[in-house]
C-alpha positions as CSV (number, residue, x, y, z in Angstrom):
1,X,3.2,4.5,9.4
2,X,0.0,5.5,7.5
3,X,-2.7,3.6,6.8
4,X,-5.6,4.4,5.6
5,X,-7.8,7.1,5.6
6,X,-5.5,9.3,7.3
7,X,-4.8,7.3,10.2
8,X,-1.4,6.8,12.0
9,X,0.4,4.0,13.6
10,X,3.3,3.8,15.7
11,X,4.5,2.0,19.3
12,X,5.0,3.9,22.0
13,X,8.9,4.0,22.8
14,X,8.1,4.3,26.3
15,X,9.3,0.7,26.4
16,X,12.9,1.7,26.0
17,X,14.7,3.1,29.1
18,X,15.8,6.8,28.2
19,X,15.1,10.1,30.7
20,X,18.1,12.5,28.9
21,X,18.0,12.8,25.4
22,X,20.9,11.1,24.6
23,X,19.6,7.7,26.2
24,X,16.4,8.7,24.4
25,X,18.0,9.0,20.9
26,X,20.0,6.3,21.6
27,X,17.2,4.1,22.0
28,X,15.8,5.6,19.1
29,X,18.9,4.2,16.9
30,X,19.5,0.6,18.5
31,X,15.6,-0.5,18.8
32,X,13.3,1.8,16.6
33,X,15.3,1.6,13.5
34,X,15.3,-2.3,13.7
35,X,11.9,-2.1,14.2
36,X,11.3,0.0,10.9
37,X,13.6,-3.0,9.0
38,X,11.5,-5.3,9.6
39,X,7.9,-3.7,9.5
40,X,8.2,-0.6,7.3
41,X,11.0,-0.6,5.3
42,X,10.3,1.3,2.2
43,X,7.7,3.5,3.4
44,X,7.6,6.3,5.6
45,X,7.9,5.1,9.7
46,X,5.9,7.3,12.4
47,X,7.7,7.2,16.0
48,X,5.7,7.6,18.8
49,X,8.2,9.5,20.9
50,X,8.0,9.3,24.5
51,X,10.0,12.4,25.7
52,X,10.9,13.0,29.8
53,X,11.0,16.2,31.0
54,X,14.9,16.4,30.9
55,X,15.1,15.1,27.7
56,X,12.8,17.5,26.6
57,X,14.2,20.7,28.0
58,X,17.6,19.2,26.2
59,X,16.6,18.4,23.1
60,X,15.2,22.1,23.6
61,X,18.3,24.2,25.0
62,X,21.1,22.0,23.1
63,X,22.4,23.6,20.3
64,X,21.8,21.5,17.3
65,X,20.2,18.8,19.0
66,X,16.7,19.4,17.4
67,X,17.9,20.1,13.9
68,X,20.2,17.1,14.4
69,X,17.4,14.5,15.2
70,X,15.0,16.5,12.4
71,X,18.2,16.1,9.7
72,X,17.9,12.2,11.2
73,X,14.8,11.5,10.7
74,X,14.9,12.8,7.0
75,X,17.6,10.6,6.5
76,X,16.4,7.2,7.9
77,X,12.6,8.2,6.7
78,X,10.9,8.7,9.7
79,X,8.7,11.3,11.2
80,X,7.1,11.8,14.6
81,X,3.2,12.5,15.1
82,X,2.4,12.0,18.7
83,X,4.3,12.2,22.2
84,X,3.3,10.3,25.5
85,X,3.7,13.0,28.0
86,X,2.1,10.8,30.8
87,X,5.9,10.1,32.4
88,X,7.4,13.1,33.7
89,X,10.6,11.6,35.0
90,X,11.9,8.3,35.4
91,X,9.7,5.4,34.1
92,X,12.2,2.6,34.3
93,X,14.8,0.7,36.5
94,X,13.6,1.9,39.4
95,X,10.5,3.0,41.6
96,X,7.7,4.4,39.5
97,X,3.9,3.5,41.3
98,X,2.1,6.5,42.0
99,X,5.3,8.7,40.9
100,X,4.2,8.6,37.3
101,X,1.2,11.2,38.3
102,X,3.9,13.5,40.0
103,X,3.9,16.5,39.3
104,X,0.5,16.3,38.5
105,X,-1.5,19.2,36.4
106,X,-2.5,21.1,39.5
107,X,1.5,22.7,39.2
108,X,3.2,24.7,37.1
109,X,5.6,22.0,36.4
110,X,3.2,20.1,34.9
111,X,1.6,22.5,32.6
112,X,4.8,23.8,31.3
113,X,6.7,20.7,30.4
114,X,3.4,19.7,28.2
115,X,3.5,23.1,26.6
116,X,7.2,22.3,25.5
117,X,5.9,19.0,24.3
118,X,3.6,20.4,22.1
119,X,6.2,23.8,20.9
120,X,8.4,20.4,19.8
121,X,6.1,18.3,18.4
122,X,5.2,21.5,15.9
123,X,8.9,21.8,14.9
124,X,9.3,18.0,14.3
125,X,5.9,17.5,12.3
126,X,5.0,16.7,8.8
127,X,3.6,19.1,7.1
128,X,-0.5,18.1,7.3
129,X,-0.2,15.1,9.6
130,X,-2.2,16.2,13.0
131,X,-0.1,15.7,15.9
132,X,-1.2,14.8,19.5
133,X,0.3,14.7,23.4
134,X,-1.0,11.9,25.5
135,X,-1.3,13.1,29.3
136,X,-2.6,11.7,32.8
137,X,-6.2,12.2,34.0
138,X,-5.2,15.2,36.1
139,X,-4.1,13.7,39.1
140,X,-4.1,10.2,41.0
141,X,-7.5,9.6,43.0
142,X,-5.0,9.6,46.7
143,X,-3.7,12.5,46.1
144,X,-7.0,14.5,45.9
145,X,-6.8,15.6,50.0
146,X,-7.9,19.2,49.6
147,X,-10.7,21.5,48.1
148,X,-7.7,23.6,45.8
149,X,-6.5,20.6,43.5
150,X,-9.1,20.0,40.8
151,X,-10.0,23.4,40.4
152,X,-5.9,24.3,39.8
153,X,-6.3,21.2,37.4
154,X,-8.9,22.6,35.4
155,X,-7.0,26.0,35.3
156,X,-3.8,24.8,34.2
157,X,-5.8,22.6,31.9
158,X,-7.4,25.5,30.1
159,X,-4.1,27.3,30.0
160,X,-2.6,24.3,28.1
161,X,-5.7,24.2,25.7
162,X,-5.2,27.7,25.1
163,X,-1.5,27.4,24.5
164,X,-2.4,24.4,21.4
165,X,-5.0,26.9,20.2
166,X,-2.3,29.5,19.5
167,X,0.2,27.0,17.7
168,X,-2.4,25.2,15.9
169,X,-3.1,28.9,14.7
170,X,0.3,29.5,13.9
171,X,1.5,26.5,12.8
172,X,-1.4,25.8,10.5
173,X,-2.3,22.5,11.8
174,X,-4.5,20.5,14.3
175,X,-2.9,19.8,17.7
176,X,-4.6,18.2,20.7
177,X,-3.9,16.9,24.0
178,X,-5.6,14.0,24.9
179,X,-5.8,13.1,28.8
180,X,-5.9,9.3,29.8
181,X,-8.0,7.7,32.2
182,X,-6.6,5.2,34.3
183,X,-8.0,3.0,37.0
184,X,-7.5,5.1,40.4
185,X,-6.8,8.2,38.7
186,X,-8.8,11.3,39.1
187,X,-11.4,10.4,36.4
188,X,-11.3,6.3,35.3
189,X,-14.6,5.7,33.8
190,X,-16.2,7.0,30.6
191,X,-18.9,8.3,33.3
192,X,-16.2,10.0,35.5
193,X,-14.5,11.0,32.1
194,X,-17.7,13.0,31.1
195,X,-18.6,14.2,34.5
196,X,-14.7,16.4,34.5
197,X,-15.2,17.5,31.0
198,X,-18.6,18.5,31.9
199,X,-18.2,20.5,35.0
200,X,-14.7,22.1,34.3
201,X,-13.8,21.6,30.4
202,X,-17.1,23.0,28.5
203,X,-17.2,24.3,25.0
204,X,-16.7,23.6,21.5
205,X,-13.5,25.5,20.7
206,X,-11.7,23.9,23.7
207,X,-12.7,21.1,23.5
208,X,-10.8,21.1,19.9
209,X,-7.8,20.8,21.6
210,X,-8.5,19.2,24.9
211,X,-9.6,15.6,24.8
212,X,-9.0,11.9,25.8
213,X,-6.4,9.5,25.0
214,X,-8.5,5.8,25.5
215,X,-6.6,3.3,26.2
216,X,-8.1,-0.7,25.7
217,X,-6.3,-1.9,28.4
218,X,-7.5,1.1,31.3
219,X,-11.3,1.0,29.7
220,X,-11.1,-2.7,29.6
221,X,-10.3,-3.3,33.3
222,X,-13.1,-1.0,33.9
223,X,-15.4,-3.3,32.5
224,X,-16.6,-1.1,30.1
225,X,-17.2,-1.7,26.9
226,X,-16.0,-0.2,23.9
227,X,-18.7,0.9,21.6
228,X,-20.8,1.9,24.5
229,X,-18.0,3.8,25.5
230,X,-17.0,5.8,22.8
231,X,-20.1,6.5,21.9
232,X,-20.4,8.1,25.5
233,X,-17.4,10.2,25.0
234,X,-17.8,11.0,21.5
235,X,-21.8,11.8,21.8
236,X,-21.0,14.7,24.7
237,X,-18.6,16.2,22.3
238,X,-15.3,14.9,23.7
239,X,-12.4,14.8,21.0
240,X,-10.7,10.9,21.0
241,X,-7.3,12.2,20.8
242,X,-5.5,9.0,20.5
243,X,-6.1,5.2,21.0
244,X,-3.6,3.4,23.0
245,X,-4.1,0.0,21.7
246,X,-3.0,-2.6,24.6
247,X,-4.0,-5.5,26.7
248,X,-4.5,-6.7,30.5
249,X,-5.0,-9.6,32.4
250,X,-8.0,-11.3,33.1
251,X,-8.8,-14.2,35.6
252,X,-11.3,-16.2,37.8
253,X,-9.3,-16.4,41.2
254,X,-8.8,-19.6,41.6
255,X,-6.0,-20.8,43.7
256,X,-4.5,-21.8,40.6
257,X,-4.3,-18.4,39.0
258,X,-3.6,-16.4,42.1
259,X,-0.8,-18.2,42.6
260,X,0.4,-17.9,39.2
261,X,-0.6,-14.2,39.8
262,X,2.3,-13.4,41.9
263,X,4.8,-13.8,39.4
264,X,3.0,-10.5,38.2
265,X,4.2,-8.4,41.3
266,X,7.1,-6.1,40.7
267,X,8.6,-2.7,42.4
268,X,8.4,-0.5,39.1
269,X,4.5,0.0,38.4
270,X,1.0,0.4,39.6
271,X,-0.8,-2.5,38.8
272,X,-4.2,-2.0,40.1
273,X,-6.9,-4.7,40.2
274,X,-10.4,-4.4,39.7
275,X,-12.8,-7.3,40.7
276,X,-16.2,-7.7,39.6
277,X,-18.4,-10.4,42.0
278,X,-22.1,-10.6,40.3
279,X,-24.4,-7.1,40.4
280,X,-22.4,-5.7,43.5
281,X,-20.2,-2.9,43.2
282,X,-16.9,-3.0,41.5
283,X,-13.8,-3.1,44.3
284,X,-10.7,-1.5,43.3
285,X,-7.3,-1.9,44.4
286,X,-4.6,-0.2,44.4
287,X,-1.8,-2.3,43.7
288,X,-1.8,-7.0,43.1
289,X,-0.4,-7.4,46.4
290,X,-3.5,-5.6,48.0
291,X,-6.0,-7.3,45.9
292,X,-3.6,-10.8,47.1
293,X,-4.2,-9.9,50.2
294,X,-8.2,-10.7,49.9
295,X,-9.7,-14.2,52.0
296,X,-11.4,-16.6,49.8
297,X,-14.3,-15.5,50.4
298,X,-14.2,-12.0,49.7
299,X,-12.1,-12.5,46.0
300,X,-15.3,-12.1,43.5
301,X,-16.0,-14.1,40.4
302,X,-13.5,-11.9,37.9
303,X,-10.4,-9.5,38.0
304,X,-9.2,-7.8,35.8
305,X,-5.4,-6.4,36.4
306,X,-4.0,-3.0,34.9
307,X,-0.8,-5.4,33.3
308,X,0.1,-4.4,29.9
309,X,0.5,-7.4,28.1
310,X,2.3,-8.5,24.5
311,X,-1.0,-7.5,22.0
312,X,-0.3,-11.2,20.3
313,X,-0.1,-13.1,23.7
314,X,-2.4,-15.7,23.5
315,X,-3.5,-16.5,27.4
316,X,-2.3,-19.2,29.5
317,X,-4.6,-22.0,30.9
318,X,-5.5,-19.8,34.4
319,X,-5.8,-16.4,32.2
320,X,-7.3,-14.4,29.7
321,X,-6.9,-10.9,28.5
322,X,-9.0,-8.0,27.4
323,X,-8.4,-8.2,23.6
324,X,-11.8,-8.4,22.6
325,X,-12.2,-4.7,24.3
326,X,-9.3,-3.9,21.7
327,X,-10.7,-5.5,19.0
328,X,-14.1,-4.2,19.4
329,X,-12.9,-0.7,19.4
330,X,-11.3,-1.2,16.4
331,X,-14.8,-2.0,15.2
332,X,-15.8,0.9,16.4
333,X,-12.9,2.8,14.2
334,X,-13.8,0.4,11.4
335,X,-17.3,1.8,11.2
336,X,-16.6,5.7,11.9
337,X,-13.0,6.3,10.5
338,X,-13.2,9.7,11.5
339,X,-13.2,8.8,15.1
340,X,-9.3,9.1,15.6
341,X,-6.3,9.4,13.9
342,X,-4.1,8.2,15.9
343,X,-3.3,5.0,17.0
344,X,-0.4,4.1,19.2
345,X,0.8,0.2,20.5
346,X,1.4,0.7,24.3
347,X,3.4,-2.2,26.0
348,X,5.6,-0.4,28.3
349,X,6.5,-3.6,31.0
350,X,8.6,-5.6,28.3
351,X,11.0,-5.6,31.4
352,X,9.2,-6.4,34.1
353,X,7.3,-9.2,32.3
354,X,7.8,-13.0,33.8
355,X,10.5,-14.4,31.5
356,X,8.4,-16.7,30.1
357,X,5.9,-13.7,28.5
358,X,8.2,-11.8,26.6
359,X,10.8,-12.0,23.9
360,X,14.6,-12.1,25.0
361,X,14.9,-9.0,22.1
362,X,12.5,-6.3,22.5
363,X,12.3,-5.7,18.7
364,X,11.5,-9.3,18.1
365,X,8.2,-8.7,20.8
366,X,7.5,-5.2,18.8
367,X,7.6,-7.2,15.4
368,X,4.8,-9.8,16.6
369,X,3.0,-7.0,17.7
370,X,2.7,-4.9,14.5
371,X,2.1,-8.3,13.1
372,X,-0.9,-9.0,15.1
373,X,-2.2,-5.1,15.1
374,X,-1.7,-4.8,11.1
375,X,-3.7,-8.2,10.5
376,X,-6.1,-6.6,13.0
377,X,-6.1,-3.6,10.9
378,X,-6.7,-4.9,7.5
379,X,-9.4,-7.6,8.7
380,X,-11.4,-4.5,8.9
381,X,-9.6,-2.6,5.6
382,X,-8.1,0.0,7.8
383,X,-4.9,-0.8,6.4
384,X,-3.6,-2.7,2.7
């Protein structure tokens, strides 16, 4: 939906299961649509599409199938605006981890699939609504073995900016991909963010069309925080493409929470931990059972865990969460509206959430959480 000043917001429909188009649309039609009931009913509904690569080379090559989801959106009064092209292929009911950064932007694969994201996205758009692709940091930190990868990153990254260039030309709009960092990927830090812009993204006119989706949960578990951080990015010329407004886990390890902790492992997603222990260096890991894995004495005063939780979720007695880095980056938005446009709600582990966390309907979990991001939203008038 729009708010004000131009800005858009919509929930990722990553949470739904879907890799072909039909399980996409289908998702689209029993979830979304409930959704737009109860939250935005008589107003224009903006879907923030998250579109696989097969369901994208389908919705593509099938006759019809574009102008069939266009003629439905017209009809149930709702438009897309941004895609999350972080997912290539499957990103539920089954092994994901590290496999969400396969293929990664050093292949062809990679660089093509986000061109067709962004030839779609121009077909499906509003006229004089901006529209956006969300994509991973280049690669995940592991897989860096060799001396060829980053540079074919950066190529294949400058192919993709000049391939928006030509269709924001064409088109007669602005489109920009925005690249995401995440703890353990190639760049996770505002720091490391600048650094890859710096050495292998420069100029002005690329940089139009090339910059970084931030995401409150990823910057948060960094211990960053958000006004010093945007103001990093944003000061050495870096575009925010998108915000991904969403939440993680915080704790003291105490034997307590730990144990509690484990309830949080599951076989689907990364969930890396970051733990902060006074003025030494942060310690990263990859995954909670690794961090688990840590004697008493080496477990730090504070960890923070890449979990997306429900944006309304209060904590429990042995947790917190990072919603004050959310909040205070809608300060930041507040006080510079120009900063983004776009602003998507990003809670993709409804499913793998201990029962206790989550709704038993996904829609009802989506309604609290436009709830909580609107009353958010217009505490600082960036929506009526």
């Amino acid at each position: 939906m729009e708010l004000t000043d131009g800005i858009h917001l919509a929930y990722c429909t990553n949470i739904h299961r879907g890799e072909t188009w039909d399980e996409t649309f289908s998702g689209l039609q029993q979830h979304t649509l409930r959704v737009k009931q109860r939250v935005c009913a008589d107003r224009p509904y903006a879907i923030g599409l998250r579109l696989g690569h097969q369901a994208a080379e389908e919705l593509r090559h099938r006759e019809g199938a574009l102008d069939g989801f266009r003629r439905w959106m017209d009809e149930h009064g709702c438009y897309v605006f941004t895609i999350n092209g972080f997912p290539y292929g499957r990103f539920h009911g089954g092994r994901v981890k590290e496999q969400v950064y396969v293929p990664d932007w050093s292949t062809t694969e990679r660089l093509e699939y986000t061109k067709l994201l962004f030839d779609l996205l121009a077909e499906m758009i509003p006229a004089g609504v901006e529209g956006s692709v969300s994509t991973l940091p280049g690669t995940f930190k592991e897989f860096v073995n060799d001396g060829d990868r980053v540079p074919a990153i950066a190529r294949n990254l400058r192919a993709c900016g000049e391939h928006i260039e030509g269709l924001s030309d064409r088109v007669g709009q602005s489109f920009h991909l925005g690249l995401e960092p995440e703890p353990l990927g190639l760049f996770e830090t505002s720091e490391e963010t600048l650094g890859f812009f710096a050495e292998h993204l420069q100029g002005e006119r690329l940089r139009e069309f090339i910059g970084v989706n931030y995401d409150t949960c990823h910057l948060a578990v960094e211990y960053e925080e958000p006004r010093e951080a945007l103001a990093r990015l944003s000061g050495a010329g870096i575009r925010i493409s998108k915000l991904h407004l969403s939440s993680a886990l915080t704790l003291h390890p105490s034997g307590a929470a730990l144990e509690r902790l484990r309830d949080f492992q599951e076989d689907t997603y990364l969930h890396q931990v970051v733990v902060r222990d006074g003025g030494q260096p942060l310690r990263r890991f990859r995954d909670l059972p690794d961090a688990l894995a840590l004697p008493e004495s080496e477990r730090g005063e504070e960890w923070r865990v890449h979990f997306h939780i429900p944006l309304h979720s209060g904590p429990e007695a042995v947790f917190g969460t990072t919603a004050d880095h959310l909040a205070g980056t809608l300060d930041v938005l507040a006080g510079d509206r120009d900063l983004c446009k776009h602003l998507e709600m990003e809670t993709y582990t409804w499913e793998v959430m201990p029962q206790e966390m989550h709704s038993e309907d996904v829609v009802d979990q989506l309604e609290r959480e436009y709830a909580w991001t609107l009353g958010e939203m217009r505490a600082r008038q960036l929506a009526v």
